[in-house]
Legacy VTK file of the C-alpha trace (Angstrom):
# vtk DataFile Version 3.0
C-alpha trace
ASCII
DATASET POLYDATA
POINTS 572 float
-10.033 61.627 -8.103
-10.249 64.446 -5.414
-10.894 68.006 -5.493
-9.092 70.947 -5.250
-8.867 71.944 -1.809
-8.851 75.515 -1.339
-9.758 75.825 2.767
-7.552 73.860 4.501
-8.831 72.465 8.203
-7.585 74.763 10.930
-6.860 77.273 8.322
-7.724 81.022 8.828
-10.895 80.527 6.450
-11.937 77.643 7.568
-14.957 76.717 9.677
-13.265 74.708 12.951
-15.440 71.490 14.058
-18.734 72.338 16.836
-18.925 76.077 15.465
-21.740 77.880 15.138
-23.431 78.434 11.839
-26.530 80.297 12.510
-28.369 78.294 14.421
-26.482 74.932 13.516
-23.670 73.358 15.349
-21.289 72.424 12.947
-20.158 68.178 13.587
-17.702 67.416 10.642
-17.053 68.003 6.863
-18.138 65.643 4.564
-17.069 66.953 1.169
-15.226 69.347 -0.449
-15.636 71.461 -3.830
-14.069 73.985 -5.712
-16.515 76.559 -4.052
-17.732 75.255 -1.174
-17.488 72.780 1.765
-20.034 70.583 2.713
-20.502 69.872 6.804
-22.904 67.299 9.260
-24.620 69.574 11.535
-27.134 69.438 14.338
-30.192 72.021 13.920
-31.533 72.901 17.588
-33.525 69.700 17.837
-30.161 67.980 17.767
-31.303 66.467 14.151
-28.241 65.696 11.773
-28.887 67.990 8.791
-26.217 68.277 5.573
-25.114 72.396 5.132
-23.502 73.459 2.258
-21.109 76.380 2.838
-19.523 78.779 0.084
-16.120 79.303 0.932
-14.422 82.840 2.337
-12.560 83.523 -1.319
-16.196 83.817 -3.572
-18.702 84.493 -0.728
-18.821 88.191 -1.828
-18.946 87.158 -5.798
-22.642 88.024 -6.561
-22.897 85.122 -9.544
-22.232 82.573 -6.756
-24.726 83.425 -4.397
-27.213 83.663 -7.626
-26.008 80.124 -8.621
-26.543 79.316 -4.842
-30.045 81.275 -4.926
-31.110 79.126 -7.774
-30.032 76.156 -6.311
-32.805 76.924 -3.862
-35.362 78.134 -5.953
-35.160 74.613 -8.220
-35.124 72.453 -5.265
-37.865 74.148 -3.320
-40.328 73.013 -6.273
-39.921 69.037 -5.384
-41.329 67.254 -3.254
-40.266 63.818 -3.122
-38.320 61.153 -0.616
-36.038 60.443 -3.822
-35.107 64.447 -3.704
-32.877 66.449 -0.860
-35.463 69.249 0.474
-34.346 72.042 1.569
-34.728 73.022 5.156
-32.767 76.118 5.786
-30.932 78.949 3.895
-29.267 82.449 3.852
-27.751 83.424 0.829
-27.536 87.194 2.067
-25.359 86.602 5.159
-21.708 87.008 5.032
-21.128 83.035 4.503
-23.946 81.813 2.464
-25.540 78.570 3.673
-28.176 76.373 2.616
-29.305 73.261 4.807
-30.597 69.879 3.812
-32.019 66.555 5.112
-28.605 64.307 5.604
-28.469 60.497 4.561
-25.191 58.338 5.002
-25.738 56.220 1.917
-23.264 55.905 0.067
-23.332 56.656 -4.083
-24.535 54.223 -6.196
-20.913 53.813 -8.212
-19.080 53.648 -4.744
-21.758 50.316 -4.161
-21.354 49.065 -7.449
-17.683 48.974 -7.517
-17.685 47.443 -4.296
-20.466 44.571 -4.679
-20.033 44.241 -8.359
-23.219 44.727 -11.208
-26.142 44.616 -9.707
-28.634 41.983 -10.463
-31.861 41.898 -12.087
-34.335 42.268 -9.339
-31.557 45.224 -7.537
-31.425 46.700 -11.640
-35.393 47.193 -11.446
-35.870 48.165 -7.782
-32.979 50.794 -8.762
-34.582 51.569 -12.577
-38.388 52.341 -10.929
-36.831 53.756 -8.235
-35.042 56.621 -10.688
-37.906 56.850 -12.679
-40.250 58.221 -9.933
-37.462 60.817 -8.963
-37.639 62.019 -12.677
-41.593 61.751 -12.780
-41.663 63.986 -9.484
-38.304 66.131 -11.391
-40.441 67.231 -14.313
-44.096 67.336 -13.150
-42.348 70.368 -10.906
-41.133 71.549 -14.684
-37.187 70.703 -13.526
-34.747 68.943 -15.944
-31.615 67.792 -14.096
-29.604 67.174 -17.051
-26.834 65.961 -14.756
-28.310 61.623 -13.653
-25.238 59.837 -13.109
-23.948 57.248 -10.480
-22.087 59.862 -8.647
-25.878 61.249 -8.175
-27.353 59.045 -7.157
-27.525 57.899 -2.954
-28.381 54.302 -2.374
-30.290 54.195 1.120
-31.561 50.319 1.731
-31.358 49.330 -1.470
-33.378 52.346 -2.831
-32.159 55.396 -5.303
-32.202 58.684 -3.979
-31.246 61.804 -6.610
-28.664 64.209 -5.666
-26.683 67.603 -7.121
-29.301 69.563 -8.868
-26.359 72.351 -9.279
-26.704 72.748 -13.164
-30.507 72.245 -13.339
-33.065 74.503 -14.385
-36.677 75.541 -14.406
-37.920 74.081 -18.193
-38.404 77.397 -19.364
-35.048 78.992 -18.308
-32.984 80.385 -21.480
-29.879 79.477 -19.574
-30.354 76.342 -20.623
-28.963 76.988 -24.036
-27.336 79.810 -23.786
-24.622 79.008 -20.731
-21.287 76.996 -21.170
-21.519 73.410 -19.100
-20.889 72.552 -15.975
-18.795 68.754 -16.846
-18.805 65.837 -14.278
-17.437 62.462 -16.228
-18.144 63.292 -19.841
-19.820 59.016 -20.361
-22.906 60.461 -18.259
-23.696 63.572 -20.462
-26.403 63.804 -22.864
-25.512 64.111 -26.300
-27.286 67.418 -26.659
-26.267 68.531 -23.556
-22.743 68.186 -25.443
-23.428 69.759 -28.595
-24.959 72.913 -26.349
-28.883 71.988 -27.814
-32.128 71.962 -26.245
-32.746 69.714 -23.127
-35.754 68.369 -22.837
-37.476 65.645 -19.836
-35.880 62.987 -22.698
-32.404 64.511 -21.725
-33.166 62.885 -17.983
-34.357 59.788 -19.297
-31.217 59.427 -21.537
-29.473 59.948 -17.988
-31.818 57.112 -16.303
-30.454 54.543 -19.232
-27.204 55.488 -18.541
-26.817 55.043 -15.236
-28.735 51.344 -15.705
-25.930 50.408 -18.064
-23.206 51.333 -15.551
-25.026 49.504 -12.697
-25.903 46.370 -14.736
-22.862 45.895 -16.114
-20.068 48.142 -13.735
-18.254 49.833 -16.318
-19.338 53.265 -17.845
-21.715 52.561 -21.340
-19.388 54.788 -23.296
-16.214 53.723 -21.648
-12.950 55.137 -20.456
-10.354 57.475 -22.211
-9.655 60.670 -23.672
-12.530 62.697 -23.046
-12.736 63.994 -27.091
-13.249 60.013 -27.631
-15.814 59.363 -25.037
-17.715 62.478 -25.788
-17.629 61.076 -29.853
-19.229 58.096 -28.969
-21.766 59.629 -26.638
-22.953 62.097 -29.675
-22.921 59.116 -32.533
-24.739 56.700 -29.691
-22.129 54.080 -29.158
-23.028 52.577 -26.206
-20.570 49.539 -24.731
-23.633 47.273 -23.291
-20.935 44.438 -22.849
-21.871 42.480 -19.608
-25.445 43.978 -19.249
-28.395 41.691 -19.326
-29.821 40.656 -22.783
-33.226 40.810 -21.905
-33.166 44.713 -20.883
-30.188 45.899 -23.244
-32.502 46.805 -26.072
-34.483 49.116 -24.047
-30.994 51.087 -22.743
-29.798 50.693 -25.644
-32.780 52.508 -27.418
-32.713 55.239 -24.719
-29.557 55.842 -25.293
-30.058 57.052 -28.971
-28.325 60.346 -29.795
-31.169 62.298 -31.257
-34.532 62.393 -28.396
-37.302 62.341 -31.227
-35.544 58.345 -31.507
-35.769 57.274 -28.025
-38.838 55.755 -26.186
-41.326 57.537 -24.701
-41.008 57.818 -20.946
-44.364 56.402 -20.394
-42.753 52.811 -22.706
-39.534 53.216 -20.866
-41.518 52.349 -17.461
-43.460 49.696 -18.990
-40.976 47.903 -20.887
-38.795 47.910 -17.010
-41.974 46.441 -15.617
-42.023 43.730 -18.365
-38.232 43.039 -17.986
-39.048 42.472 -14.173
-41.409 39.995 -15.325
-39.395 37.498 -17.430
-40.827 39.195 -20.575
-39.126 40.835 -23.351
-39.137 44.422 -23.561
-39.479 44.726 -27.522
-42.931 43.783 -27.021
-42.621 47.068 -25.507
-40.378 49.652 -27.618
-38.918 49.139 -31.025
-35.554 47.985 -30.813
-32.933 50.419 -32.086
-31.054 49.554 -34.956
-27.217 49.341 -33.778
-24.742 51.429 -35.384
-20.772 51.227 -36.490
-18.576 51.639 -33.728
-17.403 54.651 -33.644
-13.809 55.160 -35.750
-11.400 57.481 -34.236
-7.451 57.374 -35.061
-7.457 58.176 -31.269
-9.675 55.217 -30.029
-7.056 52.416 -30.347
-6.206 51.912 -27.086
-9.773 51.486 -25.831
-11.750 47.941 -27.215
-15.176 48.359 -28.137
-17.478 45.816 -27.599
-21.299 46.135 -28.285
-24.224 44.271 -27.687
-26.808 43.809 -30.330
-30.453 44.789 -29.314
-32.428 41.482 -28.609
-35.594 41.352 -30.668
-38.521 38.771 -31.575
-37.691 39.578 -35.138
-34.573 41.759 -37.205
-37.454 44.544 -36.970
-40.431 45.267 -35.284
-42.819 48.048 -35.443
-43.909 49.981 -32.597
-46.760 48.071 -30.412
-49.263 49.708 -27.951
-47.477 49.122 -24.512
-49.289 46.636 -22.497
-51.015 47.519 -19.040
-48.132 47.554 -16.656
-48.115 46.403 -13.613
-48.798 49.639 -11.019
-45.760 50.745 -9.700
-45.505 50.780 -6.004
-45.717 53.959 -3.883
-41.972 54.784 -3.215
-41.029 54.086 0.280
-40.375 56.774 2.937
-37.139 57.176 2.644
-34.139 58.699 5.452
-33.079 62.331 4.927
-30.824 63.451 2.335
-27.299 63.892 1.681
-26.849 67.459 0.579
-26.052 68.965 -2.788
-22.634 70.435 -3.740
-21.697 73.810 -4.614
-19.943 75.069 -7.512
-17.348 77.949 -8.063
-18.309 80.917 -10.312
-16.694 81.876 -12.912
-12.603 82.741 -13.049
-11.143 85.077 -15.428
-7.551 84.100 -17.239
-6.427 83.044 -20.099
-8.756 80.338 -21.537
-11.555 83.123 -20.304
-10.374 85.635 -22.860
-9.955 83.308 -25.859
-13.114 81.029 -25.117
-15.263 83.591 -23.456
-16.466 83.015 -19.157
-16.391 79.615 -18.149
-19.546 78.106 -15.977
-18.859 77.054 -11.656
-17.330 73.250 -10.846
-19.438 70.565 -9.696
-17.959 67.987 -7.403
-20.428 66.178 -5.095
-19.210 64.076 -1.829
-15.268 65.139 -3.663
-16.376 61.386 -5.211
-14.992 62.984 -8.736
-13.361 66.555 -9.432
-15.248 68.145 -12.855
-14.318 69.068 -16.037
-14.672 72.895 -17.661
-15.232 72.744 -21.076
-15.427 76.083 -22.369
-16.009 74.889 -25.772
-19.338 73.533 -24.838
-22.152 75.972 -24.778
-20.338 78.518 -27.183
-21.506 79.520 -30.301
-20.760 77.176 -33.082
-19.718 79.566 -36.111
-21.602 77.634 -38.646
-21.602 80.132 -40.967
-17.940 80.915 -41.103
-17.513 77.636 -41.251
-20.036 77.231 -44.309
-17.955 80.587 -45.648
-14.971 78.320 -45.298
-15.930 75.441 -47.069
-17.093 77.804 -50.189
-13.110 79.071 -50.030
-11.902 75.455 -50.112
-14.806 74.255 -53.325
-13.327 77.637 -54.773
-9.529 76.666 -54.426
-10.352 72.864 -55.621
-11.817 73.793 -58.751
-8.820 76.398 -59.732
-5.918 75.157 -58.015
-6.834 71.661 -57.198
-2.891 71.063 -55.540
-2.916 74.180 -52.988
-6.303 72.894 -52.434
-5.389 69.541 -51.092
-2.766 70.806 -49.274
-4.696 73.966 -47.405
-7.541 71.049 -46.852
-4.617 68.829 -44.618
-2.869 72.194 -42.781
-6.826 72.626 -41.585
-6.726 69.186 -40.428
-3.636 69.419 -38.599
-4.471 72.871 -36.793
-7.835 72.452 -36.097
-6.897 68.980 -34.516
-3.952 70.074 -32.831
-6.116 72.962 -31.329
-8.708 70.165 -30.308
-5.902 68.460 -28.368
-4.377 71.560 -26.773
-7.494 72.346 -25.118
-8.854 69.163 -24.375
-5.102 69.121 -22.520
-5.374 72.218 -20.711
-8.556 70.971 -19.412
-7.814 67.459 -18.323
-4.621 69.348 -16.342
-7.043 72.012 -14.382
-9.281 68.766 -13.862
-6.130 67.436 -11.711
-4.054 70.497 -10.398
-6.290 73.228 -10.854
-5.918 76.184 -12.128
-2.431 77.711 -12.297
0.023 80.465 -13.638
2.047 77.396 -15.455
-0.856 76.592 -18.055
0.011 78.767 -20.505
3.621 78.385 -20.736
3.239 74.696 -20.044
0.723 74.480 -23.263
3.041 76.809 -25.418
6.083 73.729 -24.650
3.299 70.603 -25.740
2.393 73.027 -28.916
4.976 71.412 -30.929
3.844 67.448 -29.882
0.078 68.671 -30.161
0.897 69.425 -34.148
3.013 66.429 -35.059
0.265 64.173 -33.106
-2.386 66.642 -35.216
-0.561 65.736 -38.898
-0.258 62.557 -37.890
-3.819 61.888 -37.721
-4.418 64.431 -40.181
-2.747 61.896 -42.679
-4.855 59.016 -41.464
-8.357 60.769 -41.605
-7.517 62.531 -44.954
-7.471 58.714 -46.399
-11.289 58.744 -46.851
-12.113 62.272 -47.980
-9.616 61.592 -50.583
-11.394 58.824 -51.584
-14.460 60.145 -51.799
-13.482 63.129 -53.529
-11.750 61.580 -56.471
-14.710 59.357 -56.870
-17.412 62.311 -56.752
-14.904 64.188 -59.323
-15.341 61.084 -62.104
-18.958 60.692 -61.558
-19.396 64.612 -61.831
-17.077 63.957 -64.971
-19.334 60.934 -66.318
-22.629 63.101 -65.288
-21.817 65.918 -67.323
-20.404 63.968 -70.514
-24.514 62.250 -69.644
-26.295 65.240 -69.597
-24.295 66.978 -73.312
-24.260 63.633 -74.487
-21.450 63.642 -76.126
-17.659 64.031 -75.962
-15.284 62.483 -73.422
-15.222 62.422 -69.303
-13.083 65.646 -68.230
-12.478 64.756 -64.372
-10.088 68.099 -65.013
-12.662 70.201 -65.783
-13.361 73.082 -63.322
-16.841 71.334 -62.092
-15.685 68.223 -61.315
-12.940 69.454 -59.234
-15.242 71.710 -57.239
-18.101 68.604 -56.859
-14.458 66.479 -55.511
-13.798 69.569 -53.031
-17.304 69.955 -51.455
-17.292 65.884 -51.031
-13.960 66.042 -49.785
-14.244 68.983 -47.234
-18.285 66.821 -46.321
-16.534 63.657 -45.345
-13.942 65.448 -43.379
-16.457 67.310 -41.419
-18.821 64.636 -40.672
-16.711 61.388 -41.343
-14.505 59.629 -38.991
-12.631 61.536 -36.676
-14.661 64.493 -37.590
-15.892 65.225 -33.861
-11.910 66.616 -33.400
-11.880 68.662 -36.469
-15.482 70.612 -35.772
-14.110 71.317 -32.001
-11.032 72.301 -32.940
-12.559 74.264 -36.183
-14.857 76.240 -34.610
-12.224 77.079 -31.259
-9.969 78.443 -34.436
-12.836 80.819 -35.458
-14.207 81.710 -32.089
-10.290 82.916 -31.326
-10.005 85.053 -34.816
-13.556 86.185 -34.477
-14.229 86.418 -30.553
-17.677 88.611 -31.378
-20.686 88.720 -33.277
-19.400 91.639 -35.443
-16.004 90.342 -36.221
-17.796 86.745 -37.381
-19.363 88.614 -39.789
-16.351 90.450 -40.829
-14.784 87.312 -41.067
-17.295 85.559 -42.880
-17.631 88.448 -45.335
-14.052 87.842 -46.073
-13.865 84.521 -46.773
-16.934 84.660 -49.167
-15.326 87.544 -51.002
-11.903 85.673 -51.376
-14.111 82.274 -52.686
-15.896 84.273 -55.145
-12.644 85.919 -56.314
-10.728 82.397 -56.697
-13.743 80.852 -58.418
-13.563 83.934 -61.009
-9.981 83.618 -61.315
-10.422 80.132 -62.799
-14.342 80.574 -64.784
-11.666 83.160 -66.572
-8.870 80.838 -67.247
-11.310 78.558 -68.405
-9.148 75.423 -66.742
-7.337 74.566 -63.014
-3.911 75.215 -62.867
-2.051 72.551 -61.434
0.782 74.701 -59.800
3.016 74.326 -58.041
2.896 71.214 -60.252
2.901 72.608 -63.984
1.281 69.567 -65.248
-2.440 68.788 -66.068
-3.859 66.158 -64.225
-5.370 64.366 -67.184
-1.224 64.225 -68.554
-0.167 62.775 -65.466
-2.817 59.785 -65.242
-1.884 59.471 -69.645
-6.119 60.087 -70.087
-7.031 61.069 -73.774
LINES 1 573
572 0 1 2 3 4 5 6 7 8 9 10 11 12 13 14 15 16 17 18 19 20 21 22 23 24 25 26 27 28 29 30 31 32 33 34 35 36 37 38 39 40 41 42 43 44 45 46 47 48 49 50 51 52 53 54 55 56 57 58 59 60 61 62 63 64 65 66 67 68 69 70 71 72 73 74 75 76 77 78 79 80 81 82 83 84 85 86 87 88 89 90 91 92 93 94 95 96 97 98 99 100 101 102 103 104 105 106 107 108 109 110 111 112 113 114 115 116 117 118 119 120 121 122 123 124 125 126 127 128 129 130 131 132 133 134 135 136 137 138 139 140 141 142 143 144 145 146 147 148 149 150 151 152 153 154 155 156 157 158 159 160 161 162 163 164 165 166 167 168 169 170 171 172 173 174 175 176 177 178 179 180 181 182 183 184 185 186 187 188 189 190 191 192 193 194 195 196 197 198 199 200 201 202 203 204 205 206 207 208 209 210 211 212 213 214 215 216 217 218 219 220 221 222 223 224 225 226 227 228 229 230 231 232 233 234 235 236 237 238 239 240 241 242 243 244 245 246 247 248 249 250 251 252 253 254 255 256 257 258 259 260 261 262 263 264 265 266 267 268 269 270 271 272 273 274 275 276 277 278 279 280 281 282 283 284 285 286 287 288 289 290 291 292 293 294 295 296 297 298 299 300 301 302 303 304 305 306 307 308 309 310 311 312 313 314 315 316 317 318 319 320 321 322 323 324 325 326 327 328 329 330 331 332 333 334 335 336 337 338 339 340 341 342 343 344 345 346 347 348 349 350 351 352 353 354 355 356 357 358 359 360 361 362 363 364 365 366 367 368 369 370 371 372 373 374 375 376 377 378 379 380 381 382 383 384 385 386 387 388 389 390 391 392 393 394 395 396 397 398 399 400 401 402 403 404 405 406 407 408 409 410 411 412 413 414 415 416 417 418 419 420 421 422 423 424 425 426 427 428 429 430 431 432 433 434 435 436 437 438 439 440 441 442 443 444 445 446 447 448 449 450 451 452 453 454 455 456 457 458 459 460 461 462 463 464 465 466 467 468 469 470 471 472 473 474 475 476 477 478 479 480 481 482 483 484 485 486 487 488 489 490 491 492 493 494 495 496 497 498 499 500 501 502 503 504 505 506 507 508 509 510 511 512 513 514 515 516 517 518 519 520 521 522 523 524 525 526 527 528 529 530 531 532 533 534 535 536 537 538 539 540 541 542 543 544 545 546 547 548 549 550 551 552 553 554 555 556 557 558 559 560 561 562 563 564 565 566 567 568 569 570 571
């Protein structure tokens, strides 16, 4: 994939081959990005140094010279060969600038794609290599939430970590608070998805990652729609098909969703050492029990395959690490490739409904990002808790315009989920133009047969579950009287069937699609903190009015039916 290419060469913006820059001779451009250009230059000295160049069009936008400002302030706290330093920068002159060491190696899944996975002695030189970059990352209180192949510069057989456009100091409120600058969804952190707390673990979960991919050259969470990658990344899925059964345990334990369940980063390191060794590295960490593929009625077309964790034994508690063997000093390594810049934010459409969207990421033009202006945003969990009290409301007094409200959410929400995972996969690979919205009003229609097509599919389960809850909450009420006959008709039942029902839905399979394309619904009616509210006020208001309506009537009515459920299924 390429980038967007807004300066062409020769062009009236553009900077022409052996200009000045300052005091840099400009040599050739080596990358291109939605916001800037990247260019080999000579310093005085005549020394090859990497600048990074905003371009002509947001130059005078203050938020990217403060994303370029920061850029500078978070790599000017490392000091490491495995890190770009910065050598150079004006972010006040009329074309902003910052300079870096340069290094021509190329990215580590450029050399994996070309020489295959790597083997077991290359997979450790590259794993300790990583992990002192992140030791040197976080002791200067940095999280780069962002370790992928594409950032990471292989220079004689050693890692060297690039792009630190989206980190942060560790105390920055940013961290939570912005949307998400998206590279290729496989290498993101499930809470850097769901818009939580990062964390040094978030890194580590990156490390693991980008292991997988380079011991077994395909991405751990594979290839697709982006809505079915990013599932499997937050439910901790990982395809270790191909990868070495000695260390797949320990990725695949790093690679758990929540970061209280993976391995400290001290037992990461030692467990590599022991793999290097010809040992096991559950003597190490606690093997990870695996989980159910992932079950999305989108996720045909892409096999899973998964590889068990290798063990001693089914289960094995935690042990002490044993005394690895020291790690050796990292080797002097060449000067750095430079770091990429990223646009900042554009105002149009998807801007007014989903709020400002973060800058674009796209390092050596190696892959074009993603914008995902759903990540990052708040998640309306209390209109969507007011929501569900509407829908128990509606089951337990008219159990029929229930069912059928519960599958027109399914198909809108999902249909939403698929319009905007659309428009964004078509600004990944055109850009941004005046032809999105008209272009997404024509797909509407396909997006909402596609949406109660699946909607059919995933409402199989909830179904299931709910009429079983509503004859257990039958049989547990006939327990606690003790006496008289199961009523699965009775207003209590129904309303235990449509809080199961609307539960499975939410967090069952294929629920990932429904939450995203839930909480876009209520972000568009509610775009502010004060309408939520209204909102929310609302919908608890028109629960507790429904739920009256049918404590009154003393029984559901099953209209537009007419008939009593317990007449229809002949039950005394």
């Amino acid at each position: 994939m390429t980038a967007e290419i807004l300066d062409e060469p020769g062009g009236r913006d553009a900077l022409p081959e052996h200009s000045l820059l300052g005091s840099y001779r400009l040599v050739q451009r080596l990358g291109e990005g939605g916001m800037g250009v990247v260019h080999l230059a000579l310093d005085r000295q005549g020394k090859a140094v990497a600048i990074k160049v905003l371009r002509p069009h947001v130059a005078h936008d203050p938020a990217a010279r403060a994303r370029l400002s920061r850029e500078v302030d978070t790599l000017s706290r490392i000091r490491s060969p495995r890190v770009a330093p910065v050598i150079d920068a004006d972010i006040d002159g009329e074309r902003p600038f910052i300079v870096t060491r340069y290094v021509p190696g190329p990215p580590l899944d450029e050399v994996v794609a070309a020489g295959g996975p790597m083997g077991a002695d290359d997979l450790h030189r590259l794993g300790r290599g990583l992990a002192e970059a992140l030791d040197v990352i976080h002791d200067s209180d940095v999280i780069h939430r962002d370790l992928k192949p594409g950032n990471v510069l292989m220079v004689d057989g050693d890692p060297v970590v690039i792009d630190f456009g989206i980190a942060h100091v560790t105390d920055d409120i940013r961290l939570t608070m912005t949307g998400l600058v998206m590279g290729t969804p496989g290498y993101l952190s499930p809470e850097v998805v769901e818009g939580q707390p990062v964390s040094p673990a978030t890194d580590w979960w990156g490390w693991a990652a980008t292991l997988a991919y380079a011991a077994s050259g395909h991405p751990p969470f594979g290839r697709g729609p982006m809505d079915v990658v990013l599932t499997r990344v937050t439910a901790g899925d990982p395809d270790l098909a191909g990868v070495d059964r000695r260390i797949a345990p320990l990725l695949y334990a790093a690679l758990a969703p929540d970061p209280q369940d993976r391995p400290h980063q001290s037992d990461v390191v030692a467990a590599l050492e022991r793999y290097a060794h010809g040992g096991l590295v559950t003597d190490v960490i606690q093997a990870r029990p695996p989980v159910p593929p992932v079950q999305s009625t989108q996720s045909f077309a892409v096999p899973r395959t998964s590889v068990l964790p290798l063990a001693r034994t089914a289960v094995q508690p935690r042990m002490q690490p044993a005394p690895a063997t020291a790690r050796q000093p990292a080797p002097q390594l060449a000067p750095v490739t430079p770091l990429q810049l990223a646009p900042p934010p554009r105002q149009d459409t998807a801007d007014a409904i989903f709020g400002p969207r973060p800058g674009v990421e796209d390092p050596y033009g190696v892959e074009a990002p993603r914008i995902d202006p759903r990540i990052g945003r708040p998640s309306r969990s209390g209109t969507v808790a007011a929501l569900l009290a509407l829908l128990v409301a509606t089951a337990m007094t008219v159990p029929v315009v229930a069912a059928a409200a519960l599958l027109l959410w399914f198909t809108l929400a999902r249909a939403t989920d698929r319009s905007v995972t659309s428009l964004i996969m078509r600004r990944h690979d055109r850009g941004v133009r005046r032809s999105d919205v008209p272009v997404a009003v024509l797909v509407g229609p396909w997006h909402l047969v596609l949406g109660l097509l699946t909607s059919i599919f995933g409402a199989i389960m909830p179904a299931l579950i709910a009429v079983s809850g509503v004859f257990c909450a039958a049989l547990a009420v006939v327990a606690v009287r003790g006496t008289g006959s199961p009523e699965p008709d009775a207003l209590l039942p129904l309303a235990v069937g449509g809080l199961l029902a609307g539960l499975m839905a939410w967090w069952g399979p294929g629920g990932a699609s429904l939450r995203r394309g839930t909480r876009s619904i209520m972000r568009g009616v509610s775009p502010g903190p004060s309408a939520s509210r209204v909102l929310v006020l609302l919908l608890l208001v028109a629960a507790a009015a429904v739920a009256a309506a049918g404590v009154v009537d003393g029984q559901p009515s099953w209209w537009p039916t007419g008939t009593a459920w317990a007449d229809q299924l002949n039950l005394p």
